[in-house]
C-alpha positions as CSV (number, residue, x, y, z in Angstrom):
1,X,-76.0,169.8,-99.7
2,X,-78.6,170.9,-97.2
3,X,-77.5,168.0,-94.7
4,X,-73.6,169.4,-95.3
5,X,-74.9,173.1,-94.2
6,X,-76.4,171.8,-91.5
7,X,-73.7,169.8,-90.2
8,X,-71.3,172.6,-90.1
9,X,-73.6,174.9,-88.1
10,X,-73.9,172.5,-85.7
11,X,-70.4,172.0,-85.6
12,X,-69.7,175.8,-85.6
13,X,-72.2,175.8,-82.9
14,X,-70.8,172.7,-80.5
15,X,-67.6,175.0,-81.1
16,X,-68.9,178.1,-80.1
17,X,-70.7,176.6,-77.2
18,X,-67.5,174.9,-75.9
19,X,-65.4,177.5,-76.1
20,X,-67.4,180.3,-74.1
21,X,-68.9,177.7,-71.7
22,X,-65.7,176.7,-70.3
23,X,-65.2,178.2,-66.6
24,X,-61.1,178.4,-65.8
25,X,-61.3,176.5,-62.2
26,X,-57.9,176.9,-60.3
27,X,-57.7,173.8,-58.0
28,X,-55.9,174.6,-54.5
29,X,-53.6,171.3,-53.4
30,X,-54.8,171.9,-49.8
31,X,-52.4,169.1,-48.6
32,X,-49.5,170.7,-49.9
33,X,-49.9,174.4,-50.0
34,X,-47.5,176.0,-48.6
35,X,-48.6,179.0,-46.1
36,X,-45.1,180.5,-45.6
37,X,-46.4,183.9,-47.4
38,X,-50.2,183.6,-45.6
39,X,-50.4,186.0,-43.4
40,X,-53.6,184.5,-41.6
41,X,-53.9,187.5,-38.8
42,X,-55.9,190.5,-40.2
43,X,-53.7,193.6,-40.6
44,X,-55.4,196.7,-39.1
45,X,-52.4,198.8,-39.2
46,X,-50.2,199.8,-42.1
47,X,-46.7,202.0,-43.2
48,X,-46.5,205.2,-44.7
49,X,-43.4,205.5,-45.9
50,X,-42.3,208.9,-47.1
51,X,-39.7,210.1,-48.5
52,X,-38.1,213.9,-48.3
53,X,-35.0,215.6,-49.2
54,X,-32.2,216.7,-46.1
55,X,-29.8,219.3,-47.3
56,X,-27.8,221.8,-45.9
57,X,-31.1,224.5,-46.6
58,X,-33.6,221.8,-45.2
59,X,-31.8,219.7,-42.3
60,X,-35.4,219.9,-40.7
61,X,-38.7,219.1,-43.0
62,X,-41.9,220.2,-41.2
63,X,-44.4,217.7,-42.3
64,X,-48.6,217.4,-41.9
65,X,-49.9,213.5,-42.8
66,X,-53.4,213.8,-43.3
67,X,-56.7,211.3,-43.8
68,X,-57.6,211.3,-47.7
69,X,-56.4,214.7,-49.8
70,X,-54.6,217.7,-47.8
71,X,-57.2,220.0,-49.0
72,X,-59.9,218.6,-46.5
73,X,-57.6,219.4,-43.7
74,X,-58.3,216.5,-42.0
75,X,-54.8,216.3,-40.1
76,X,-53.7,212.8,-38.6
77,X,-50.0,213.7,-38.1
78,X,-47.5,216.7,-37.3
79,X,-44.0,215.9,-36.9
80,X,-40.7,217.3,-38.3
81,X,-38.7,214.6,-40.8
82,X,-34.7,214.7,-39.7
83,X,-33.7,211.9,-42.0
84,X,-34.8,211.1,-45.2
85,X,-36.8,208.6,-45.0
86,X,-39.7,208.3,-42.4
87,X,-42.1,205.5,-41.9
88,X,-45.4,206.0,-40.3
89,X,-47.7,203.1,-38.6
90,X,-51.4,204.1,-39.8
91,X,-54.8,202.5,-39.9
92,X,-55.4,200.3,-43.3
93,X,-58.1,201.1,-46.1
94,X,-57.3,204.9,-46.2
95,X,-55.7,207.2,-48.5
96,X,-53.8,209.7,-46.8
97,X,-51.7,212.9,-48.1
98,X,-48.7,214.4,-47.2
99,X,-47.9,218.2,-47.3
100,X,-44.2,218.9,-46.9
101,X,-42.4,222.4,-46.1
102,X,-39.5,223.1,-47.6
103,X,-37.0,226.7,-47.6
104,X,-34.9,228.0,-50.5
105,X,-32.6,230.9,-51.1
106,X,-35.8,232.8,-52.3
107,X,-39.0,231.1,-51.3
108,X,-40.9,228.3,-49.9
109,X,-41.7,225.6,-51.5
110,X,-44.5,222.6,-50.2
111,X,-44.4,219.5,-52.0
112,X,-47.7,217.1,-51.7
113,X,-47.8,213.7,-52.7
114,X,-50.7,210.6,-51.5
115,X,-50.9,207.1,-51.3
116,X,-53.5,204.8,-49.4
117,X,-52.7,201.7,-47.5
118,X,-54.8,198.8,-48.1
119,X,-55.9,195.3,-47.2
120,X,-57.7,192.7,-49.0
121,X,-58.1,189.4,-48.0
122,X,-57.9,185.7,-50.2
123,X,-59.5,182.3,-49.6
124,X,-57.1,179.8,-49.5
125,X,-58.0,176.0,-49.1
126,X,-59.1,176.4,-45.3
127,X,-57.6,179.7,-44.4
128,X,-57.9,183.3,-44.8
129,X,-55.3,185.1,-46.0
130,X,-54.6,188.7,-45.8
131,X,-52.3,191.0,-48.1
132,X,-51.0,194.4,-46.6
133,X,-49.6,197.2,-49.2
134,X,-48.1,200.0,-47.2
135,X,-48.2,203.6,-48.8
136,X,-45.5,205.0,-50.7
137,X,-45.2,209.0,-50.6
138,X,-42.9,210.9,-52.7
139,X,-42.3,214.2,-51.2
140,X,-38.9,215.0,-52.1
141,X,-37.8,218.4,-53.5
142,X,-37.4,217.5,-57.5
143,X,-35.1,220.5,-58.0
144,X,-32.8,221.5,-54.9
């Protein structure tokens, strides 16, 4: 009876240590990958791409882009939107904001929305490869 206990601990054990022991290695076939999606030159540059409202009230948006939130005032672009969509080239690995101006019957109304645009890189077999995601801003009127 002892000698039963005894095996099944160890068994318990050889299981235990087998199953939390066990690194997950993903093996890269280096003489078939295929690079088409690799983008092996860093990016330094990224899109904004924002998106406003054009309507008869608001055929011109005045818009201020700026580096990280719009309440540090730290302005990186001025321009006035014509179209509804607008797509900015800006420096990677920063969040930046957008402050909108919009006019109504009875008021104005700013809408603010943010989005960073980042880079990271991956190892792959011999290479370096680079992923861009450009930064999506919503700044269009929810109620016109």
């Amino acid at each position: 009876m002892n000698s039963n206990k005894y095996f099944i601990i160890t068994v318990l054990l050889f299981l235990f240590v087998i199953t939390f022991s066990c690194k997950k290695y993903h093996v890269e076939d280096c003489e078939n990958y295929d690079y088409y999606n690799c983008n092996t030159v860093e990016p330094f540059e990224g899109i904004l791409e924002i998106e406003l409202t054009i309507n008869n009230l608001n055929p011109r948006v005045p818009l201020v882009v700026f580096n990280g939130n719009f309440e540090d005032h730290d302005t990186a672009f001025v321009d006035t939107a014509t179209t509804k969509f607008l797509e900015i080239h800006m420096p990677t690995n920063q969040y930046y904001s957008v402050l909108a101006k919009y006019k109504t019957s009875e008021k104005t109304i700013f809408a603010v929305d943010g989005d960073d645009i980042t880079k990271k890189s991956e190892n792959v077999c011999d290479s370096v490869c680079w992923i861009l995601e450009n930064g999506k801003i919503d700044v269009k009127l929810k109620y016109d």
